[in-house]
C-alpha positions as CSV (number, residue, x, y, z in Angstrom):
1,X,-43.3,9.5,51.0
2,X,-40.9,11.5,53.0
3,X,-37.1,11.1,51.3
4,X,-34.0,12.9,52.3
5,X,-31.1,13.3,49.6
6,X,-28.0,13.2,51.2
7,X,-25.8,15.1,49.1
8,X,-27.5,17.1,46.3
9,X,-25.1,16.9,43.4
10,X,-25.8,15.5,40.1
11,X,-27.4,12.5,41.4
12,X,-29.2,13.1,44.2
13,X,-29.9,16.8,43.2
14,X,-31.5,15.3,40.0
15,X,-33.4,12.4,41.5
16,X,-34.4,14.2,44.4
17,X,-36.0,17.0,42.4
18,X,-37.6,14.6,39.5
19,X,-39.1,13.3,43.2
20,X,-40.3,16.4,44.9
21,X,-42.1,17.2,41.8
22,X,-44.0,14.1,41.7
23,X,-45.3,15.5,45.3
24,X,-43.3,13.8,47.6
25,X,-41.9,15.3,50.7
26,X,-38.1,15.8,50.0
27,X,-35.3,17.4,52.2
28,X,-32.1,18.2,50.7
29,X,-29.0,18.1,52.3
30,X,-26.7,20.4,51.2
31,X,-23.8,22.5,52.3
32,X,-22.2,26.1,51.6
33,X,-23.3,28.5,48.7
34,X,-25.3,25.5,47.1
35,X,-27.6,25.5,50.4
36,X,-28.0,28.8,50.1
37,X,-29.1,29.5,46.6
38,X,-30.9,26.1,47.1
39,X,-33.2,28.0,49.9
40,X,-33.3,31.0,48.3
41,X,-34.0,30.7,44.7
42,X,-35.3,26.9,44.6
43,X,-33.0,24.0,42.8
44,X,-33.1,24.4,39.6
45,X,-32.6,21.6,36.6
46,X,-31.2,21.8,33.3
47,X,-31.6,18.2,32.1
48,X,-31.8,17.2,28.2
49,X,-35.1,15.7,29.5
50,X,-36.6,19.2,30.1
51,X,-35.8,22.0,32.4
52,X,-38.0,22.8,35.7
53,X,-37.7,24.6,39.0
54,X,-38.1,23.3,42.4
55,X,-39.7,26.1,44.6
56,X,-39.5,26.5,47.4
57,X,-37.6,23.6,48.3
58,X,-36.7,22.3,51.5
59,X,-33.0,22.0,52.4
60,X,-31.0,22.0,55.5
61,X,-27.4,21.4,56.2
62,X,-28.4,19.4,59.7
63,X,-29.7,16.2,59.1
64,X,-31.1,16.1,62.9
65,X,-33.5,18.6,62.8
66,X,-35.7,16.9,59.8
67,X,-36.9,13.8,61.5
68,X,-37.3,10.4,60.8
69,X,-37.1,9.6,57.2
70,X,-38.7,6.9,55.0
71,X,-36.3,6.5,52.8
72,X,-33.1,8.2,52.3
73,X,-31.2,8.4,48.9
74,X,-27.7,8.6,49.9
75,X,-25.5,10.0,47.5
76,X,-22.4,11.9,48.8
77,X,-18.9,11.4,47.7
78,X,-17.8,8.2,48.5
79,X,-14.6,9.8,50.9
80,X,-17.9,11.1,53.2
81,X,-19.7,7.6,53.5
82,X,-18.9,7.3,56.9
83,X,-18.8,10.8,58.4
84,X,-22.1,11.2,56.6
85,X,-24.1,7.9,57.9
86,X,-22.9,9.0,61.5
87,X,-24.9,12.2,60.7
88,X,-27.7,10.3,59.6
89,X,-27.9,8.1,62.5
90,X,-30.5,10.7,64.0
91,X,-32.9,10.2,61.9
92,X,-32.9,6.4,60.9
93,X,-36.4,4.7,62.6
94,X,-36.8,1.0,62.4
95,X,-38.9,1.9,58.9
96,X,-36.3,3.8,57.4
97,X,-35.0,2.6,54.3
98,X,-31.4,3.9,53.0
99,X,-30.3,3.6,49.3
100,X,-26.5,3.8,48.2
101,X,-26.8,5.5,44.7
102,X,-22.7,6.2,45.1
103,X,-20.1,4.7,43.1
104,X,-18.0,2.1,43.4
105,X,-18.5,-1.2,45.5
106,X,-18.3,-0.9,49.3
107,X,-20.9,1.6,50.0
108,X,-23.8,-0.5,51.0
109,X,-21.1,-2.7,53.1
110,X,-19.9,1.0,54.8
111,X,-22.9,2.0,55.5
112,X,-24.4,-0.9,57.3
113,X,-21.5,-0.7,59.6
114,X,-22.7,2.5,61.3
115,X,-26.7,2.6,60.3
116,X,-27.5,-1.3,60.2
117,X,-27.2,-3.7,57.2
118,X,-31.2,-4.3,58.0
119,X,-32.1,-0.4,56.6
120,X,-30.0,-0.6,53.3
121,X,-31.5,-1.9,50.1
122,X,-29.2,-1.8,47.1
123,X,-28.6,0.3,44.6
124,X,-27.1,1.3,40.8
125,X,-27.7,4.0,38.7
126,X,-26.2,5.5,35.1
127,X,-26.5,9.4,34.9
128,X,-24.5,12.0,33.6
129,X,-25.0,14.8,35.8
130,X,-23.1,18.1,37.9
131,X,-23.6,20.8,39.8
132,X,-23.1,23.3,37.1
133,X,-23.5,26.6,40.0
134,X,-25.2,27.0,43.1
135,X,-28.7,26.1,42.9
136,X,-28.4,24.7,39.6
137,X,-28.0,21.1,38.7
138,X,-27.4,20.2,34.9
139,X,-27.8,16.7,33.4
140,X,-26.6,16.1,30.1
141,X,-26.8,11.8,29.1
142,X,-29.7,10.2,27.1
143,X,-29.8,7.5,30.0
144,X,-30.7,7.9,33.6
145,X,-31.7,4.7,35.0
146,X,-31.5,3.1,38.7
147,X,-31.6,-0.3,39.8
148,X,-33.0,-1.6,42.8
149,X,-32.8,-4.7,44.7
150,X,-32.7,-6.4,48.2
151,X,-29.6,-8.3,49.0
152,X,-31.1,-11.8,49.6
153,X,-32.8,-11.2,46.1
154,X,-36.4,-11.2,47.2
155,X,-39.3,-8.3,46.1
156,X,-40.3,-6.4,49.1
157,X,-43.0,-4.4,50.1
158,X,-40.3,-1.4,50.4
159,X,-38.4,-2.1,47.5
160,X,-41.8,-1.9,45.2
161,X,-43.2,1.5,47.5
162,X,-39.6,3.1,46.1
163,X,-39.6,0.9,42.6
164,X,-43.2,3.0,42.1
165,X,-42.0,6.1,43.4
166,X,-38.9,6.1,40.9
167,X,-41.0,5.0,38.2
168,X,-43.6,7.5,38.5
169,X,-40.5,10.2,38.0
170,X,-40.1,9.1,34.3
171,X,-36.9,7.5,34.9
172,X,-35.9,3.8,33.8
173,X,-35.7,1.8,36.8
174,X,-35.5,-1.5,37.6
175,X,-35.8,-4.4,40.4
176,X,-32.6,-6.4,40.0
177,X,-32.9,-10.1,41.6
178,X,-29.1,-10.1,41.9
179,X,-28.0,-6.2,42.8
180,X,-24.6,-7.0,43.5
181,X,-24.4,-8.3,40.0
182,X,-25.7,-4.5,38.9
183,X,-23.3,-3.0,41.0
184,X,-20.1,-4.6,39.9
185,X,-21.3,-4.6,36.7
186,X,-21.5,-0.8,36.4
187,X,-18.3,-0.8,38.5
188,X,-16.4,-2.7,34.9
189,X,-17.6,0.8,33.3
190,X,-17.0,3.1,35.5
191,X,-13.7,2.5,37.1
192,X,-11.9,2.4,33.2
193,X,-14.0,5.7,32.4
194,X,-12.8,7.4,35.4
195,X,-9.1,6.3,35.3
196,X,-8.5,7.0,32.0
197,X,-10.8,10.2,31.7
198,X,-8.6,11.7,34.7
199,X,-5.0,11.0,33.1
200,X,-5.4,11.5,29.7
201,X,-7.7,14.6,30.1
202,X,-10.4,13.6,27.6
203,X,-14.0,12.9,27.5
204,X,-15.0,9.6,26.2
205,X,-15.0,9.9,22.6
206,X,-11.0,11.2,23.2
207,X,-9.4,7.8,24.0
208,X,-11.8,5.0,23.5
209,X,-11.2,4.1,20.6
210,X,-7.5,4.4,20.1
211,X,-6.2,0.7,20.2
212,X,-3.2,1.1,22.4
213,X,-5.8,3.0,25.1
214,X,-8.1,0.5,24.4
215,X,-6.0,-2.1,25.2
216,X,-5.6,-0.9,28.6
217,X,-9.3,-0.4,29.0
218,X,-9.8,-4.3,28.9
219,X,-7.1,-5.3,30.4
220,X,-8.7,-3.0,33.5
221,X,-11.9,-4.5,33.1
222,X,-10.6,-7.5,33.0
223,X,-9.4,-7.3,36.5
224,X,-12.1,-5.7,38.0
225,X,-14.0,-8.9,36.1
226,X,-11.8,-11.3,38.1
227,X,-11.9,-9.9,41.8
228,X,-15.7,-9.5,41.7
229,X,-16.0,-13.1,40.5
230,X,-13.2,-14.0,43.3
231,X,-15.8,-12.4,45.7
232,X,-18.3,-14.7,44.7
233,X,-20.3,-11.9,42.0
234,X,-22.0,-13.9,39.6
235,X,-21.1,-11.6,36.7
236,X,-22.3,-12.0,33.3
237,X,-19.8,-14.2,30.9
238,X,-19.7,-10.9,28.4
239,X,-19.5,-8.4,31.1
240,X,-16.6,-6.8,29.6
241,X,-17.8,-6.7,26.3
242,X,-21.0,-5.3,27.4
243,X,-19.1,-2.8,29.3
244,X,-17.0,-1.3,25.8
245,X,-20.4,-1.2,24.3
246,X,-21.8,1.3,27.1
247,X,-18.3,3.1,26.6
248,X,-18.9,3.3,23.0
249,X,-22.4,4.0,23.0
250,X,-22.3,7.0,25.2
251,X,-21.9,10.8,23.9
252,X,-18.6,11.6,23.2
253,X,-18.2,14.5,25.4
254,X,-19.2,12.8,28.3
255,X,-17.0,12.3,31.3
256,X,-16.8,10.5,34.4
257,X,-17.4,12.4,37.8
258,X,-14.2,11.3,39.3
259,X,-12.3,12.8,36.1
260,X,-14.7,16.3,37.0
261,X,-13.2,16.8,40.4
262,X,-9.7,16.2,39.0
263,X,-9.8,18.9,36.6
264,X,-11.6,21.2,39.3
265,X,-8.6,20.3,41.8
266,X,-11.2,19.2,44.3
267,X,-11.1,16.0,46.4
268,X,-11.8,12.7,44.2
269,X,-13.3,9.0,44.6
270,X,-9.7,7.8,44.2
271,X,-9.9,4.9,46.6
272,X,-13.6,3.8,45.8
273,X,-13.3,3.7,41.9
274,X,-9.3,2.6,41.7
275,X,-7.4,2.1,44.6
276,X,-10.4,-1.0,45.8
277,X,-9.7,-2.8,43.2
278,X,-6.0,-3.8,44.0
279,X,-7.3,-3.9,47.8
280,X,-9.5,-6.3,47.4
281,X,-7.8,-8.8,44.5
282,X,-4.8,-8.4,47.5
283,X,-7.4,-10.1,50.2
284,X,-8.5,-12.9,47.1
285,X,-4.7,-13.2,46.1
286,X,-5.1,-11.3,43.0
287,X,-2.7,-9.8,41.5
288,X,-4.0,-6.6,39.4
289,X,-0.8,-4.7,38.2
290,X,-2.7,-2.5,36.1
291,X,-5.2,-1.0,38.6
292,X,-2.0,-0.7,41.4
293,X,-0.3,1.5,38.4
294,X,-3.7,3.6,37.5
295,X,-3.8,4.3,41.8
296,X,-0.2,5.1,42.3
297,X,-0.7,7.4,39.1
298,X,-3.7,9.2,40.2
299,X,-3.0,9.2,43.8
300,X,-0.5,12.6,43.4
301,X,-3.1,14.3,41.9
302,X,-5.6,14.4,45.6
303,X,-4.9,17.6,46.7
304,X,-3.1,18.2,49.6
């Protein structure tokens, strides 16, 4: 299968090499001193799944010059969705599949824009993972699992060819009948762990379990809970409930990516993990004071 990784971080770095080892054909876009050492010395991973080397490993900062792709794993910062599907749009054939692995809830929606809502299939995954130097990607959680699923819910010939392909990596994966279920689901988690990882400082184990913080942590989940069902998200009754007990169950030191790039002082997913929320309860009528007070917080700390 020929795959492209667009944007080799944590994620796609990760996937895309647990990929290419399996044999598949895998370009990774990258930029900078990652791209180089990427070319030069192979992309390595540390991963408390076992370490291994990629070499050599293909890598280009042009999307153009590879080709059309099969399928392409799209996993840049969610500030570079668009600027990044416009470089895409070279190599997208009518048999190209492209899979959001980004956070937050739009992606899929912002990328069909620009590529065509026909090539996208959805998608969700849990990882703990960073560029820990150039070249090298480490991945620290117990859990890396993807979910996968069309949008109108049926089980594709593509979506089982890349269901197999993911499978084969060692990975849990998953077909989800309802993906945008998946999606918002992980979206309850992961816009509390960001927020609150980035102001109070702390990984997970830090905060979550002091009741006053706590407190705050529901009542956010709470109103991500209420605009995804005002967008018609059939979420699970104890989605928030299930969402604490991710939080709880994780490793301690673990935090969010968003949280990462604050204390680095590089740019952050500030609109696509906080500042959606209050857009869209605004366009259901929603009021969400909590998530307008995490975004007006946050939003001093993008640098300039």
């Amino acid at each position: 299968m020929k795959i492209v990784i667009f944007g080799t971080g944590g994620v796609g770095g990760y996937y895309g090499a647990l990929l290419a080892r399996q044999g598949h054909s895998v370009t990774f876009v990258a930029r900078g001193a990652h791209l180089q050492a990427i070319r030069q010395r192979g992309l390595q991973i540390k991963s408390v799944h076992g370490d291994f080397l990629i070499f050599p490993a293909q890598a280009t900062d042009s999307p153009a010059e590879i080709g059309a792709a099969e399928v392409i794993l799209f996993c840049a910062k969610a500030y570079d969705t668009e600027s990044g599907a416009r470089a895409l749009a070279p190599i997208i054939s009518p048999q190209t599949t492209v899979i959001s692995l980004q956070n937050g809830v739009d992606a899929a929606e912002r990328l069909g824009a620009i590529l065509g809502a026909e090539h996208l299939l959805g998608g969700v995954t849990w990882i703990s993972s960073a560029i820990e130097s150039p070249g090298v990607i480490r991945q620290v959680s117990a859990f890396r699992r993807i979910a996968l699923g069309e949008f109108s819910g049926q089980v594709t010939p593509r979506l089982q060819a890349i269901f197999s392909a993911l499978r084969e990596t060692g990975v849990s994966v998953e077909i989800a009948p309802d993906i945008q279920k998946m999606v918002w689901t992980k979206f309850t988690f992961i816009a509390a762990a960001a927020s609150f990882g980035a102001l109070t400082g702390l990984p997970l184990g830090g905060y979550r379990q002091v009741p006053q913080t706590r407190a705050l942590i529901v009542q956010l989940m709470r109103e991500v809970e209420a605009v995804g069902r005002s967008l018609g998200v059939a979420l699970e009754a104890d989605v928030v409930e299930k969402a604490l007990g991710f939080l709880d169950a994780a490793e301690p030191g673990i935090k969010a990516s968003l949280q990462v790039d604050v204390e680095a002082g590089k740019p952050f997913e500030l609109e696509a993990l906080v500042g959606v929320i209050g857009r869209k309860g605004r366009e259901a009528g929603l009021p969400t004071p909590l998530a307008d007070a995490l975004y007006g917080l946050l939003l001093p700390l993008l640098p300039a």
